[in-house]
Structures are given as structure tokens and as C-alpha cells.
C-alpha positions, 0 to 999 in steps of 0.5 A: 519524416517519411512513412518509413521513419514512422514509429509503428501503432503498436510500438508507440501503444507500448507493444513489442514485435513479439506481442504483437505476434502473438495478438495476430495468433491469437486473432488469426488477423491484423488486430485493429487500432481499437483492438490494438489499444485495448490489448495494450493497455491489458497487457500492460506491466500494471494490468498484466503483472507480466514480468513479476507473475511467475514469481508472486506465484510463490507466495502462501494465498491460503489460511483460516479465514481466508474467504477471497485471495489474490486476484479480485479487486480485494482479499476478504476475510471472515472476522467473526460474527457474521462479517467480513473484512476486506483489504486491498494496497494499491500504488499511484506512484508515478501519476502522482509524480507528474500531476502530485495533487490528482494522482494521488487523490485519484489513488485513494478513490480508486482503492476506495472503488477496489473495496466497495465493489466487494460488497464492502463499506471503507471504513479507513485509508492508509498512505505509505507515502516516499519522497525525495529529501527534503531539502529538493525544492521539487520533492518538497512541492511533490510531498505537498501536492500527494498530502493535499490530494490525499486529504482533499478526497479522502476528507471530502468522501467521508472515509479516515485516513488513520495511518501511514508511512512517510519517508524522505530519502534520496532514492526517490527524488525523481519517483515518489511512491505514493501507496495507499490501502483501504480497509472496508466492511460487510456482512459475510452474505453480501460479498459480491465477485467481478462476474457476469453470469448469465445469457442475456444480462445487462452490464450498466455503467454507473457514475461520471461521464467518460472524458479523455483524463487518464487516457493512458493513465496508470496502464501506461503510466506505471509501465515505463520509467521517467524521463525529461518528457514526462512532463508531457503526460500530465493529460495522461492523470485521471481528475477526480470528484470525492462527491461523486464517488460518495453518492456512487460507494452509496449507490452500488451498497444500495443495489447489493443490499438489494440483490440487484447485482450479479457481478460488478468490477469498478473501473480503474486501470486500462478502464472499460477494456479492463472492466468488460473483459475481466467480468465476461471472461471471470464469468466464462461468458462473451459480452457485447459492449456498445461503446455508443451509448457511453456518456462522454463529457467530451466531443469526437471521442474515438472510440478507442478512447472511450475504451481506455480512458481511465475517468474517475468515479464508474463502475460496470455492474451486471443486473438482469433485465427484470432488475433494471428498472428498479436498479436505474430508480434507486441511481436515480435515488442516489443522483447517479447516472446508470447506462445500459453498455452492455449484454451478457451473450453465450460463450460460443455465441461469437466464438468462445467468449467474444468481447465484441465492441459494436456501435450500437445493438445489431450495428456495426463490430468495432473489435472483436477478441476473446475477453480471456485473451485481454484478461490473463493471456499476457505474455508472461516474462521470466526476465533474466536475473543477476545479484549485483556485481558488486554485492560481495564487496558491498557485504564486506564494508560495514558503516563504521558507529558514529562517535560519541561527539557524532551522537547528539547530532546523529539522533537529531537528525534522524527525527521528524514527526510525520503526524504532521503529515497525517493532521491534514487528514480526518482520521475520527469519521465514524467515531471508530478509531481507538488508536489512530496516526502516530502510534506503532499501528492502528485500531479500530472498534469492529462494528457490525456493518448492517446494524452498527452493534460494536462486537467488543472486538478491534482490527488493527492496521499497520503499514511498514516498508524499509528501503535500506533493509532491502537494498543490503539485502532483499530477501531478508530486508523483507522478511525483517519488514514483515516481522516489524508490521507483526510487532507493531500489531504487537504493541497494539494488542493484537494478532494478526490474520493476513498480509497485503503487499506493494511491491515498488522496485525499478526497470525490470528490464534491469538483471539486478532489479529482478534479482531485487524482485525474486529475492523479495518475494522469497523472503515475503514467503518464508516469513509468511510461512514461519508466521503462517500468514497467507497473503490476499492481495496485493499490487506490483510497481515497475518501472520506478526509475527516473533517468535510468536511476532505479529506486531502492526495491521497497517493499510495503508490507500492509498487515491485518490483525484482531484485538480480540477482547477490546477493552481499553486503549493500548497504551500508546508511545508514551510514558510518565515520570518515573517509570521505569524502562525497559528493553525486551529482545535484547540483553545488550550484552552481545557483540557489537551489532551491525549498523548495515541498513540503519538510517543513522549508516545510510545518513553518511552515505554507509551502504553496505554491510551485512544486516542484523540477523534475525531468527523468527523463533525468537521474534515470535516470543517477543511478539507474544510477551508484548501482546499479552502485556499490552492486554493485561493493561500494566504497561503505561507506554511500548515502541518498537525499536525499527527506524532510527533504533533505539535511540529514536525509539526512545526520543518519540517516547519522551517528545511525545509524553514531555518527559526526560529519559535517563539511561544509563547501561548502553555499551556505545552507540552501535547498540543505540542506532542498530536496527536489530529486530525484535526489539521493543521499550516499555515503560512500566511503574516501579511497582510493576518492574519485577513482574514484567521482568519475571514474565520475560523470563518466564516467556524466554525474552531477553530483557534488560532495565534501561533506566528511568523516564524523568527530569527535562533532559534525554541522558544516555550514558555507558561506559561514559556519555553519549547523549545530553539534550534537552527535552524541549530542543528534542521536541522542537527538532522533532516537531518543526521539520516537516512543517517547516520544510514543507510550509515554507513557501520554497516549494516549486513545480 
């Protein structure tokens, strides 16, 4: 190969011609490697959000509560009573599909550094989690590697893993998503911003040692798609220590509880580049970095290197001279390494705010460049657009309802319990967890973070994405997934106070996948705003195509919400012998549904379609019937009716509580597997029948009886019969899938 034939530095960083450009313009110099390297991975898709910030910019961020909103590690909210919740979504999608085990382990132990660099302690972990079908043998050995990573580091650390998602679909054999949100707590007076303020402060790095791990890591990474090389980046996925990061969360509470720190950043994507630039220039200051004194378990690291490794476990915080000492002493405490890197300098000193690498104080400049040009002069890409061209033909072809010889088999294949999945995770650390994996959404009692004092008050959690809604239609598949998350919140009691959302979608070098993105982001804020919900936080996934194939635009919605008396247990997906059940959001008196986006369409291959419609009016009454029931106490069991319909809605009720269904009223199978919203079963004692059915008129919510829980077998009938299976053969479907696919030893690299 002749020097000619050589691919240039900044290409091969990632760099286009025209970025390039603008790095010289804004240098007024040919950058160097060092320079080039940090400027690449700062204006990555991952750390930039270069193609998706003109349209995020849509969306609410502001609301009662609301203390931070997008742009720091997390969004905070105050909670009442003196505290402060924080909540952050993240995606390690395509480190975990090279290396499953510790991309996903590094995912939970840097969303885990996202919360407590706010001043917070993580209280719980969350994983929506897709992958290919099951019966790929390398989705199966993806699923296992992301589930043990998860448990191996969220276990080790002491934080639960309390809820999720788990899906299995196509569209994700070759790009798993692995996404993972943490919720922490603290005192509102403890939260702390990734600033540095002040002429002549320190910037110390605490925890592990630099290594060559996650040189490229998830600023790369997750900026290309995947091809047959892939396998080659391996090297690229951080390794990570859950011991380390025990003693470093204890650690960094200690200094804050101290006032010891004026601004601390943790180090996760594009690493000290990231870390020193966004605090200097959050704070309007420049900073020397001394890339030297960096603890490197590595020899011959280049300096460049040290700068954009992506190792696991540190943090960048900003003390002053006076508070250094006692901040090295309670490291110490704490078996934590602390360095001095860093001086906070004056933003004129160098030249307006002048992130200067040197090696060594007073020794020689490495790099030079104004730390606001790595933090938020990214280009910003108004990438074209265009609905795909067969979209018209695609809303004119609606999936045919299965037949009543289909419908047994249809509703057996739709059912897999994935609290398998979640058994392999502690979800009772801290004893908080009312309501934990396999419910409708989560609850946690609320407990004051700095005396333990339970407030008599819950936060609820749900995670929710739909992939089939969105590939119909995006803009209105969202605002369907939003709605979904706010009744399940439902269903648990509680209300919900703000959004956080990860947004995975494909190239978007790709016209349509844009499209995909714009449509979403309008369809998250008219929901927000008919919900008025701000959104706080959030993380944006590009590039999750594998061999030019994008995946379905999926959107993940996480949603924090407030039980706000906590008195009792919600009364779960359940139900007992002989209550009776009833449907509230539907009289099943209308049309025939659409099955367009369903699960039982898209097992057949059915894509199209126009999806149900959905009116957030409405919606709204069923949510407020349905929290108020569930406060009142007189419910012995609610579901909602999202995934699956109501025909899986009402198989989860009768698996879980070993209890036969007994329906009798339903027109035919459409009305059964449609995925209509603002649907929701409960059950409730003969006794209680005419009240429910009196507060759903009174509240103007459809309302229908569907029949009875009883017997050992799942009946549903109409016009004539549609489903006759044992209870116990239900069960045995629904419990053995997913440990008999993912433990049977056919999984493979």
C-alpha cells in the first residue's frame, strides 16, 4: 500500500472532510493526533447527538418539580420532603453485542455513575432488554451473556434490579438493545453539577487505574453499524469491577456529604476528554489536564490513549486546594485511589477557555483547544428525510385475525414468562421494594436518604417500548408506548411526575430511519404535552443496523411516578376463584379492531396495517378509574391489556394465580389479540361487581363483565368457541420458554 492508498488519521478516527474543516477553523491550525482523537470521539453520534439535537429540542423539559432537566448525567426531581429524585436511561446496545457479558455490566455500572455523580444514592436498576429470536443460537448466547453481566454487576454492587422489558423479535438478531435506567435518591441540598468553578481548583481523578479497555468504546462503537469485522472490536468493550464501583458510589456520597466537592462528572463515553472539557466549559473555565500523572495499569500508553480510554470505575471531581487533603484521607478511607490531573485556570488565561493537555505542570502543551469546542460545537446534521415509499401500500394491508382453529396456538405462542429473566437479579436490596419484576410497573417505599425515615409515600417505575407500534407508525406507536407506561403507573397507584426516554433507531444516514426519528420525537411531545409530563433525561442509539438491515425504530419510554399515601400492596396481576372480570376502556361492542402492529400479526409476518386509534382524553379517565381503584383497596387483581391483548392479558392473570378463566362475551378473536389502548382487566368479588361497574360509569369508562376466574381450564367463548386449554398446559408454556431456550446448552458465540 503507498502513502497515497492510506486512509487518512481523521478518517479512520471517524472524521469526515467537512468536520475536519471545521476543527481547523476552529483551531486556526492542523489539529494533532491527540487533538484529533479527542475531537473524535466528542463529536461522535454517542457524545454529540449530532443528527437527533435539532429535533429533541422538540420536546417539553420543563414542569413542577422539575430541579435538572436534559443535559446533566441525570434529570433530578423534587419529591417532597426534603428529597430529590434522580433518574437517568442509558443504552449499551452494541458493546453488549460484541462482548454481551461486559457490555452489559459496564451499561449498569455507568448509568449507576450517571446518578450518583448527582449527589445521589442508586437505589434501583431497570433493563429493557431485545434480542433476536429465540430460536437463533447467537441471540440465545447474546441474551445469556447481557443477563449474567447485568446480574453479575448489579448483585455484586448492591443495587436491585427490580423491572424490565425483555423481548425477542427478529429485527434484533444481529443488534440487540440492551438499555438499562437507575433511579437514585438524596437530600435536595446535596445535589451537585458537573462544573468547575474556580481559578486554581484541582480536578482529581478517583477510582481504577487507565487501561487500553474501551479505547473506542461506546463513542465509537455506537456511532457505526455492524458488519463482519465487528468481531475485531472486542478490545474496544470496557471491563468492569462492581467492587470498585461499591467503594467509589461510597466514596464520592462521602465528599458530598462533606462539601468537599465543587462539580464532579463521572467518566463514561469518549473518557477524560469528555469528563475535562464538559466541566470546564459547564463552568465558563479553561483547565490544565496533566495526562502524566494519570494511573495507567498499561505501559507505553500514548497519551491519546489515556485520554480516550473508556476504563471503568472514575470519576473527575473538582475540590479546592484547602479540601484536598481531607478529600485524599476519606479515599483512602474508602480504599480509593484519588490523583491530582487537573487545575481549574481562568477562561482568558490560554485563550477563552483553553483545555490544555500538558505533560506535566509547566512541561510541555500536548493539545490545545477551547473545551466548549468539544462539548457542544459538534456539527449539528439536519439529515434528509423521507417516509417510506411504500408506506401507503403498507397502511392498505391490515393482518387478517386469526381463525378460531388458530387461536389456541396463536395465544400459546405469544406467552413466555420473562421474570425468569429477572430471577437471576436481587431485586429486595434495601428491603424497599413493595412491588417488584413481573407486575404492570414497580414500587418502592420512599425513604428519606440521609436518616432512613419511610415517608409513608412510593415511587413507581415502569419501562415500556413497542416496536411493532412504532414500525406501523411512529408518531402515534409513541405516543401509544407513553400512554401504555402511564397506566401501568396506573395499576400500581400511582401518578406519574416525568418521562426519561431511549430512543434506538437505525442509520440515520438512512432518509427513512430519520423520518422514524423525527415522527417519534413528535409523537413523544404531543403526548407529553396532553399528559403535561416534561421529559428530563434521555439517550439517543444510531447506527443499530447490522449488514445494512436497520431495526425497528423503538423507542423506550421510562416513567417516574408517586404513590402518594402508601398503605398496602397493589394488588398485583392476579386474581382468585371466583371473582368476577371485568374490562374497563372497552364495551367490545364496536367495530371489529385493528390488529396492525399486534404481536399475534407480526408472528405471521403481518405488518401493515393502520394501528388502533387512540384518543388521550379518554385514556386519561381510564387511568384516573384505574388508580383510584387500585387506592381504594377493593380490587383483588388488574393487568393491563398492551402486548399480547387481552388474550395474553388474561392468560398472565390466570398462570400467575393457578386459577381458570371463564369468559364468555367475546365477539371473536380480533377483539381478543388487538392491542387497542387504554384497556385494562380486573378482578374483583361478586360483592364488589356493581360498585366497580357504577364508578366506571360514574367516571365515563366503558366497562364490560367478562366473565368469571374459576375451574383449571382458560375458556373463552362468544358467538361460539375460541379457546379451551388447561390451566396447567398454559402454565407449562409460559414458564418453561425462556429457561428452556436459554439453558439448554445450544447457545453459541
Amino acid at each position: 500500500m503507498t502513502d497515497a492508498d492510506a486512509t487518512p488519521i481523521h478518517r479512520a478516527l471517524g472524521l469526515t472532510d467537512t468536520e475536519l474543516h471545521e476543527i481547523v477553523e476552529i483551531l486556526g491550525r492542523e489539529p494533532n493526533r491527540l487533538e484529533l482523537s479527542m475531537y473524535s470521539v466528542m463529536w461522535s453520534e454517542h457524545c454529540s447527538y449530532k443528527s437527533s439535537r435539532i429535533h429533541l429540542k422538540r420536546l417539553p423539559t420543563t414542569g413542577e418539580g422539575v430541579l435538572v432537566g436534559p443535559g446533566e448525567n441525570a434529570g433530578v426531581m423534587d419529591v417532597g420532603d426534603g428529597i430529590a429524585a434522580a433518574i437517568r436511561i442509558e443504552s449499551h446496545n452494541h458493546p453488549s453485542f460484541i462482548e454481551p457479558y461486559q457490555g452489559a455490566a459496564t451499561g449498569a455500572g455507568g448509568i449507576l455513575r450517571d446518578i450518583f455523580t448527582m449527589g445521589a444514592r442508586p437505589i434501583a436498576l431497570m433493563d429493557p432488554l431485545r434480542f433476536g429470536p429465540l430460536d437463533d443460537p447467537r441471540s440465545r448466547w447474546v441474551a445469556e451473556g447481557v443477563v449474567s453481566g447485568i446480574s453479575g454487576y448489579g448483585n455484586s454492587v448492591g443495587v436491585p434490579t427490580v423491572g424490565g422489558e425483555v423481548v425477542f423479535d427478529e429485527c434484533y438478531k444481529g443488534n440487540p438493545l440492551v438499555n438499562v435506567l437507575c433511579l437514585g435518591i438524596l437530600p435536595v441540598e446535596r445535589l451537585v453539577l458537573a462544573k468547575a468553578t474556580g481559578t486554581g481548583n484541582l480536578a482529581v481523578l478517583l477510582g481504577s487505574a487507565t487501561g487500553r479497555d474501551g479505547i473506542g468504546g461506546v463513542s465509537v462503537l455506537a456511532s457505526a453499524g455492524f458488519d463482519e469485522g465487528s468481531e475485531d472490536k472486542r478490545p474496544a468493550v470496557q471491563v468492569g469491577d462492581p467492587f470498585e464501583e461499591k467503594r467509589l458510589i461510597e466514596a464520592c456520597l462521602a465528599l458530598l456529604d462533606a462539601s468537599l466537592v465543587v462539580g464532579i462528572q463521572d467518566l463514561g463515553g469518549a473518557g477524560l476528554t469528555c469528563a475535562a472539557s464538559e466541566t470546564a466549559s459547564n463552568g465558563g473555565m479553561g483547565m490544565d489536564f496533566d495526562v502524566a500523572a494519570v494511573p495507567r495499569r498499561e505501559l507505553g500508553m500514548e497519551p491519546f490513549e489515556v485520554m480516550t480510554s473508556e476504563s471503568q470505575e472514575r470519576m473527575l471531581a473538582i475540590v479546592t486546594p484547602g479540601d484536598l487533603p481531607e478529600v485524599l484521607r476519606l479515599c483512602e478511607k474508602w480504599e480509593v485511589l484519588a490523583t491530582v490531573v487537573g487545575k481549574v485556570t481562568d477562561p482568558d488565561e490560554h485563550g477563552v477557555g483553553a483545555l490544555r493537555i500538558v505533560d506535566g505542570f509547566g512541561g510541555a502543551v500536548l493539545a490545545d483547544v477551547p473545551a466548549s469546542s468539544l462539548h457542544d460545537a459538534a456539527p449539528l446534521y439536519e439529515r434528509p428525510m423521507a417516509a417510506p415509499a411504500d408506506l401507503a401500500e403498507r397502511q392498505a394491508n391490515g393482518p387478517a385475525a386469526p381463525t378460531r382453529d388458530e387461536a389456541t396456538d396463536a395465544l400459546l405462542g405469544l406467552l413466555y414468562d420473562t421474570t425468569w429473566v429477572s430471577s437471576q437479579y436481587d431485586h429486595q436490596l434495601f428491603l424497599n421494594t413493595v412491588e417488584g419484576p413481573g407486575g404492570d410497573a414497580v414500587v418502592l417505599r420512599l425513604k428519606h436518604p440521609t436518616t432512613g425515615a419511610d415517608t409513608g409515600r412510593g415511587l413507581a417505575l415502569t419501562t415500556d417500548g413497542n416496536h411493532r407500534w412504532c414500525a406501523v407508525n411512529p408518531r402515534l406507536g409513541t405516543a401509544m408506548t407513553l400512554a401504555e407506561s402511564i397506566l401501568n403507573l396506573a395499576c400500581v397507584g400511582a401518578r406519574p411526575i416525568a418521562v426519561v426516554n431511549c430512543l434506538n433507531f437505525g442509520n440515520p444516514e438512512h432518509p427513512e430511519v430519520m423520518w422514524q426519528l423525527s415522527e417519534t420525537v413528535d409523537g413523544l411531545a404531543e403526548a407529553c404535552s396532553a399528559f403535561a409530563l416534561p421529559v428530563i433525561g434521555g439517550n439517543v442509539s444510531l447506527y443499530n443496523e447490522s449488514r445494512g438491515i436497520d431495526i425497528d425504530p423503538t423507542p423506550v419510554i421510562g416513567l417516574l411516578g408517586m404513590v402518594d399515601e402508601l398503605t398496602q400492596r397493589p394488588p398485583g396481576v392476579t386474581m382468585a376463584q371466583g371473582d368476577r372480570l371485568v374490562l374497563l376502556g372497552d364495551d367490545l361492542t364496536g367495530p371489529t379492531p385493528s390488529l396492525a402492529g399486534s404481536a399475534v400479526a407480526w408472528a405471521t409476518g403481518a405488518k401493515g396495517g393502520q394501528l388502533p386509534p387512540f384518543d388521550a382524553q379518554a385514556h386519561t379517565r381510564v387511568v384516573g378509574l384505574v388508580r383510584a381503584l387500585v387506592n381504594e383497596g377493593g380490587l383483588s387483581g388488574v393487568h393491563d391489556a398492551s402486548s399480547g391483548g387481552l388474550g395474553v392479558a388474561l392468560a398472565e392473570m390466570s398462570v400467575r394465580s393457578g386459577v381458570g378463566v371463564n369468559v364468555n362475551c367475546m365477539p371473536g378473536t380480533a377483539q381478543l389479540f388487538t392491542e387497542a389502548p387504554s384497556r385494562v382487566v380486573v378482578a374483583v368479588a361478586p360483592a364488589g361487581l356493581a360498585g366497580l361497574l357504577a364508578a366506571a360509569a360514574a367516571a365515563g369508562v366503558p366497562a364490560v363483565e367478562l366473565g368469571a376466574a374459576e375451574g383449571d381450564r382458560f375458556l373463552v367463548a362468544g358467538a361460539g368457541e375460541l379457546i379451551d386449554v388447561a390451566v396447567v398446559d398454559l402454565t407449562a408454556t409460559w414458564r418453561d420458554r425462556l429457561p428452556d431456550a436459554l439453558g439448554a446448552g445450544t447457545t453459541q458465540a
